[in-house]
N, C-alpha and C positions, 0 to 999 in steps of 0.2 A: 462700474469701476472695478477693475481687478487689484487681486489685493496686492500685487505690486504696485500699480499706480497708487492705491491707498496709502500704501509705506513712505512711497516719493513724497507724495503730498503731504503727511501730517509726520514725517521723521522728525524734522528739524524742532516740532513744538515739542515731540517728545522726549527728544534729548534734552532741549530747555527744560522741561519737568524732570528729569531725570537730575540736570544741574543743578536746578533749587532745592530738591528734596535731601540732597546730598551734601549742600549747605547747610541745609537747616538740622540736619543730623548731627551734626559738627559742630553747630554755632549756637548760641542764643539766639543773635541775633539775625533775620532774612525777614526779606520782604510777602509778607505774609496776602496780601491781597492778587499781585501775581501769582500765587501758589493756589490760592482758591481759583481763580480765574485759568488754568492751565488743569486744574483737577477737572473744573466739569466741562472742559472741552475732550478729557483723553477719556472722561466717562461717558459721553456720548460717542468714541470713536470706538471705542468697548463695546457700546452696544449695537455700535452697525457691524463692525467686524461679528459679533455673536450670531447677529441677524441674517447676515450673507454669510455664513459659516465659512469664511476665513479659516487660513490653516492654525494649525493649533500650537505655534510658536509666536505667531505674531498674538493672537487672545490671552496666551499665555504673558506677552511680555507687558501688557496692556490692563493684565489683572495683577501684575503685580504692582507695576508702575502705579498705580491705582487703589492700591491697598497703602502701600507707603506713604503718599500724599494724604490719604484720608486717616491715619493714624497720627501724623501732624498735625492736620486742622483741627480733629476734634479731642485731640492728647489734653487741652486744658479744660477738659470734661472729664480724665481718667484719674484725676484722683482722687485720696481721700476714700471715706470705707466704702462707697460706691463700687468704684472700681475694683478694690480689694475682693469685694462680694462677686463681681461677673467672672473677677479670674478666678477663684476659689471655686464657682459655685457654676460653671460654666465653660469656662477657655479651657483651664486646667484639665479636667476629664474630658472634653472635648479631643484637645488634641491628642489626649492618648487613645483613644479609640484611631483617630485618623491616623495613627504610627504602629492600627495593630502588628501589619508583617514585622515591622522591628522590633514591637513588641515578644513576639512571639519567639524568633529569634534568640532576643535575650533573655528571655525567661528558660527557654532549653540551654540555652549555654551555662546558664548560673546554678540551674536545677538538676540536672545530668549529673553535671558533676560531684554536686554536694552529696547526690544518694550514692555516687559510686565509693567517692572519698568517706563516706560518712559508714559505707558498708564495710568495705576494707580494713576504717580501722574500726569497726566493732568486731569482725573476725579475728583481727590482730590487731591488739591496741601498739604494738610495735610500730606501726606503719608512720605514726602519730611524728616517730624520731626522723621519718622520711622529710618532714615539711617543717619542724620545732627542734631548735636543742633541747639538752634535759632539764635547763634550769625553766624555761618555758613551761617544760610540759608539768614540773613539778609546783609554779606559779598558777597552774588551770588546778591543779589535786587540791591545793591549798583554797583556793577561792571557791570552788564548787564544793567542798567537802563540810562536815558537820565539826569542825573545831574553833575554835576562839576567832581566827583571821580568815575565817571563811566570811560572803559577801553577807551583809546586812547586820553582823554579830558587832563590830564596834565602832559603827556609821553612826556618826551624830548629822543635825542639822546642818551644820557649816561642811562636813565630809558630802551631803550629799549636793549641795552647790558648786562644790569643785568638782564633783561627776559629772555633773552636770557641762559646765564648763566643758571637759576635758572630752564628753560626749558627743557635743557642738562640733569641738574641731576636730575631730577623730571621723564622727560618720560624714560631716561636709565635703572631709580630704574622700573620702573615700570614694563620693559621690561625683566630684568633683573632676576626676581622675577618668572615674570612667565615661565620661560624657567629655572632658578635652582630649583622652588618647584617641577619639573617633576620626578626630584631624589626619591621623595617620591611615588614610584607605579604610578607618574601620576595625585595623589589625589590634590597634591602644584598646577599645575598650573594648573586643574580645577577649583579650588575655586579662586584661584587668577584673571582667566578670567571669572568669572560668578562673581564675585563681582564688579570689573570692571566695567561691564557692566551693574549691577543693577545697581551702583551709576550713572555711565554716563546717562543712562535711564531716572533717575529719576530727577535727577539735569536739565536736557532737557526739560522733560515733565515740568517741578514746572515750570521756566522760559516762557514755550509759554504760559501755563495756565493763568500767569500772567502779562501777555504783552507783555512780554520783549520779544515775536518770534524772531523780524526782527533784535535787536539788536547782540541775542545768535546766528542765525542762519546765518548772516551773519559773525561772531567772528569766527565760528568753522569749515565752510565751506570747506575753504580751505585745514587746515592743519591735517581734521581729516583724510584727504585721504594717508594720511602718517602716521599717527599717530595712529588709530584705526587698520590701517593694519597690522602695526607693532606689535600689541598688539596681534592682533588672529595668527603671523606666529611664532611669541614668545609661546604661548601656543603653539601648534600643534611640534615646534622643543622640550618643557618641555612635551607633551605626547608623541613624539620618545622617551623619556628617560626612562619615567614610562613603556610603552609599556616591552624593553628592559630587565627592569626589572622582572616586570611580566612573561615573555614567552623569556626565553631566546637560547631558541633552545638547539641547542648541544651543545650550548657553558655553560661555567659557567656562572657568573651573572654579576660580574664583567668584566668579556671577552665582554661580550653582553652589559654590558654599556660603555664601551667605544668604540666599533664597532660606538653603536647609538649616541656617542660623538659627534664623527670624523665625520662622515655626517652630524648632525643637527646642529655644529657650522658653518656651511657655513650660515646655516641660520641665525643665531646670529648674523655675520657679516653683514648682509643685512639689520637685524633688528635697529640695532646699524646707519647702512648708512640712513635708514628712518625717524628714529627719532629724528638725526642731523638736518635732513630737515625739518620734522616737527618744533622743536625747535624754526631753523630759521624763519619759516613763521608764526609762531603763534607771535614772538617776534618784526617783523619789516613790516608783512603786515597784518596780520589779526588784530591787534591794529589800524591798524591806521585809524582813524574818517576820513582822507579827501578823502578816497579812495569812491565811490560810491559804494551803496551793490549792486548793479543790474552787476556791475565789478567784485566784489568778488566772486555771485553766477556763473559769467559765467567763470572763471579763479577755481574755486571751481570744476565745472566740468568738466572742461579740465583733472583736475588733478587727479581727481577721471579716468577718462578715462585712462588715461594715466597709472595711477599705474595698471588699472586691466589687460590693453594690456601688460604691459611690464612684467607683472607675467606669462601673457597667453601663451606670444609668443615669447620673447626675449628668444636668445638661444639654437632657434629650429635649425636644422642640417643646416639650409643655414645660419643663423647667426655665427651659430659655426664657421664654415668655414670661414666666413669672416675674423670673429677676429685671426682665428689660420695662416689665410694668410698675416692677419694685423701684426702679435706675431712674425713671420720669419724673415719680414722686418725691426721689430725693433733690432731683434737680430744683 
């Protein structure tokens, strides 16, 4: 059979599966046993087209048709800390390895510029008035600096819950921003993570230029390793979207952004889990004056280690395995 006749012959079941899955996205309620029954017939046609290598639009539309179905039927298996545990401890760093080029991408977009910005205003902390007014820049002297209203000097308990708070919505939006402006070709969270990063750059540079190194550098230490990471895997999930758009293959454009949806909110999710953390730790230990910095810088890079290990390597086929032997026994 040629994979045109193929197409002729099994179109019509796959657009019925294409219908019901699109229901059931939508709905509570659909008819759940047609939807098992239409899954393992488009996964055997999956597996003939893979077998007679068939072209790689029709596999392609048949792996995803496929994927979607099967995250339906067995969704009332995902939750609860099970699931929590395979995205965490699996999907999550998974997919970021599978989005290195965009990774990669956003990590020089946001890094580039922070050294240049960050160089600049160390040579000239003037530069600082380029991207802050004066009252800003005189709110960074005060806060970084060694007198009464500097950070952690008159933070009680209930001051650091409302940092906390105010941490939450501050790095979300931030987050946030740069993984929806991707809708736009890509263009959104380019400029949202290259701006980012001039300001953090430069807001850095101005401070060591002016004393304030040991106060800023121990402040940021910790939680920029969740925080800054956050920021570049937020871009690189907002450039799968632009990408999508731009080069949509054989699909439509719309088809092709939400293929790149459904893969790069895994990252979202992860993005969203880091900057929780960060939150926390900028809120309840990077504040706090009685901590010693020579504490902070070594807890600082643990944490930096740690994030770039568990991007690296969590989740690789002997992890996986664990958790899926872990996932049996909770069932």
């Amino acid at each position: 059979m040629t994979p045109i006749d193929f197409e002729a012959a099994y179109a019509p079941l796959w657009a019925e599966l294409e219908a019901v899955v699109r229901v059931a996205e939508t709905r509570r309620k659909f008819d759940g046993a047609r939807l098992a029954t239409l899954y393992r017939r488009v996964c055997e046609h999956l597996a003939l087209a893979q077998a007679r290598a068939y072209p790689i639009h029709l596999t392609q539309r048949l792996e995803g048709l496929t994927q979607s179905a099967h995250r339906l039927i067995y969704r009332q298996h995902d939750y609860g800390l099970a699931r929590f545990a395979r995205l965490a401890l699996v999907d999550f760093p998974e997919a970021v390895r599978a989005h290195r080029g965009y990774l990669l991408v956003s990590a020089l977009m946001f890094v580039l510029p922070l050294l240049a910005a960050g160089w600049a205003a160390y040579r000239d902390p003037g530069f600082i008035l380029h991207l802050l007014d004066a009252s800003a820049v005189r709110q960074f002297d005060s806060m970084y600096g060694d007198g009464a209203e500097s950070l952690g000097r008159t933070r009680n308990a209930s001051d650091d819950w409302q940092m906390f708070g105010f941490y939450v919505m501050h790095n979300i939006g931030i987050g946030f921003r740069c993984f929806a402006a991707g809708i736009f070709a890509g263009v959104g969270s380019a400029a949202v993570v290259v701006f980012n990063g001039v300001q953090i750059g430069a807001v850095g540079g101005y401070l060591i230029a002016s004393g304030h190194a040991g106060n800023f550098c121990s402040f940021v230490v910790t939680h920029s390793a969740f925080e800054l990471t956050a920021i570049v895997l937020a871009g690189a999930a907002g450039l799968r979207l632009g990408y999508s758009w731009v080069a949509p293959g054989r699909h439509t454009r719309l088809e092709a952004l939400r293929l790149a949806a459904r893969h790069a909110v895994v990252i979202v999710y992860g993005v969203i889990g880091l900057l929780l953390i960060a939150a926390a730790v900028e809120a309840f230990w990077s504040s706090a004056r009685w901590i010693a910095p020579a504490v902070k810088y070594g807890v600082g890079g643990a944490c930096w280690a740690l994030v770039l290990a568990y991007l690296g390597w969590q989740g690789r086929p002997r992890a996986a395995a664990a958790v899926a032997k872990a996932d049996e026994h909770a069932g």
